[in-house]
C-alpha positions as CSV (number, residue, x, y, z in Angstrom):
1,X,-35.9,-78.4,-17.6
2,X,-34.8,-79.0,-14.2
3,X,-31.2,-77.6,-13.4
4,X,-28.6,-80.1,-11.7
5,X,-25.2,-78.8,-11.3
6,X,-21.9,-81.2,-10.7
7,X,-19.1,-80.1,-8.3
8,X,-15.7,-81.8,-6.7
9,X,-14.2,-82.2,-10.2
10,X,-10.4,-82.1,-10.0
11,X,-7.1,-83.2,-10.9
12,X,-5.7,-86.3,-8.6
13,X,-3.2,-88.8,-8.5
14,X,-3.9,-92.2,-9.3
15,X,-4.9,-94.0,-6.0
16,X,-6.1,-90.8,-5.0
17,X,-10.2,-89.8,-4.3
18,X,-12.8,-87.3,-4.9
19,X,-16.2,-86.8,-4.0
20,X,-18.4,-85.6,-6.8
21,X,-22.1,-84.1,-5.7
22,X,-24.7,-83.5,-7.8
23,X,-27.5,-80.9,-6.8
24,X,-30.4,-80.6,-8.1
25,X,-33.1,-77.6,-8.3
26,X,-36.0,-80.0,-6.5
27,X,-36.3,-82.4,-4.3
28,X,-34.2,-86.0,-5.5
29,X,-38.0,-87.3,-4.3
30,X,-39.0,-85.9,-7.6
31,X,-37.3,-88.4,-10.0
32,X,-37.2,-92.3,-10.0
33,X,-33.6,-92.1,-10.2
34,X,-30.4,-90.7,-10.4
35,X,-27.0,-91.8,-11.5
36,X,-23.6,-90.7,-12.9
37,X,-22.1,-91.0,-16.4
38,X,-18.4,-90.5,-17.5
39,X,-17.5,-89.5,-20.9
40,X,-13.8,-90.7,-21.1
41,X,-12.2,-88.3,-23.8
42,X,-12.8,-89.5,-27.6
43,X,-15.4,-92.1,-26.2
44,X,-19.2,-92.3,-25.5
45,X,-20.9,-91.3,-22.6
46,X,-21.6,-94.6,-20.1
47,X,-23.0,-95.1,-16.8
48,X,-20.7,-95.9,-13.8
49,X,-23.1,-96.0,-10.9
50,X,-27.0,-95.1,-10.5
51,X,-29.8,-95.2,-7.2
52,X,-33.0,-95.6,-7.4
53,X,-34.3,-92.8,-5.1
54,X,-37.5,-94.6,-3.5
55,X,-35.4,-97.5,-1.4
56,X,-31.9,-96.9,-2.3
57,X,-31.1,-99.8,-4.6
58,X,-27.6,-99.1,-6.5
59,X,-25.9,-100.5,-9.4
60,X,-22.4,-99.8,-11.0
61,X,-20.3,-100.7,-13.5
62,X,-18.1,-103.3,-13.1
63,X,-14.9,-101.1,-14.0
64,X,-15.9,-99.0,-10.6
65,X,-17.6,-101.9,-8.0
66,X,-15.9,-101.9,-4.6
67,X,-14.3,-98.2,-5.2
68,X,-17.4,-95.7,-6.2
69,X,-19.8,-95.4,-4.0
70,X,-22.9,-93.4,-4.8
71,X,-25.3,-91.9,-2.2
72,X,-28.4,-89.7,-1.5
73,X,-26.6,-87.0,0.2
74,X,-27.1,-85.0,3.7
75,X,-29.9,-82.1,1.8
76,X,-32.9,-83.4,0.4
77,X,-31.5,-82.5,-3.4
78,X,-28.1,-83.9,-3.4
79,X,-26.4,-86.8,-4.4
80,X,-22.8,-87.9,-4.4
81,X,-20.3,-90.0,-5.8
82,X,-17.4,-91.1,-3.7
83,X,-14.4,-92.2,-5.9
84,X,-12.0,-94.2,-4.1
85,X,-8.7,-95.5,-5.5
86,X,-8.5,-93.6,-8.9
87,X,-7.3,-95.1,-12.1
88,X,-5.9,-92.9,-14.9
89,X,-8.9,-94.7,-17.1
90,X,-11.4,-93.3,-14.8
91,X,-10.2,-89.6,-16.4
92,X,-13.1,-87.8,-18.3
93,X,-16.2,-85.4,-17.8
94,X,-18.5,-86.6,-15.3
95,X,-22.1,-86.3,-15.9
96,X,-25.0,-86.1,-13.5
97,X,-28.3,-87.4,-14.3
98,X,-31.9,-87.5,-12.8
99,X,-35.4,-89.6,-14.2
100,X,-37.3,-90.1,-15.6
101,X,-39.6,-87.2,-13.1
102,X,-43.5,-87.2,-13.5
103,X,-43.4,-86.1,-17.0
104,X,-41.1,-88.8,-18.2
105,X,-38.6,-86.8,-18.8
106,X,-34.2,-87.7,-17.8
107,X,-32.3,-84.9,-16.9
108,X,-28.6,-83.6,-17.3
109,X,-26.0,-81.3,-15.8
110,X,-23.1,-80.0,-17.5
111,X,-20.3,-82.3,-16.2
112,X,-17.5,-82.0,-14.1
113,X,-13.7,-82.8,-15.3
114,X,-11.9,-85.7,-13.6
115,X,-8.4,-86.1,-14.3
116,X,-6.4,-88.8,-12.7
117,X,-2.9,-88.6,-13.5
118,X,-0.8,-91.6,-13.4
């Protein structure tokens, strides 16, 4: 199991932002991928934006296009999620995740808590 650990969790305003980073315990070069899930309270976990790591290609939801922005970060094993303009439905554990790597395996961290208030 390779570790990632979330940080930049908080609790903001709506229109607000936060910067979520996700660092991992090898090299991002390892996986073909990474991305970031929310889990809104009561509801299932669902993608909101995703890279792939060899050429930078992105993809996001279209509840978050034009105010997330994820990135491969400054250290070879980060990377981050900008959140621009918060809505209060944006509110819920975010999760990081990294794969498949050489064995075929995906990833998880823990999560961090978001909490946009209105």
């Amino acid at each position: 199991h390779v570790q990632l650990v979330e940080a930049g969790g908080g609790l903001v305003q709506s229109g607000g932002s936060l910067r979520l980073s996700c660092a991992t315990a090898r090299s991002i070069l390892a996986f073909h991928a990474m991305g970031w899930y929310l889990q809104p309270p009561g509801n299932q976990r669902e993608l909101v934006a995703g890279i792939i790591i060899n050429g930078g290609r992105t993809n996001y939801a279209d509840s978050v296009k034009g105010r997330f922005t994820i990135s491969r970060g400054s250290a070879k094993n980060t990377v981050n999620l900008q959140m621009n303009s918060l809505k209060v439905e944006d509110t819920g554990v975010y999760y990081c995740n990294a794969g498949p790597d050489s064995y075929g395996l995906d990833h998880w961290g823990k999560g961090t808590l978001v909490t946009v208030s209105s």
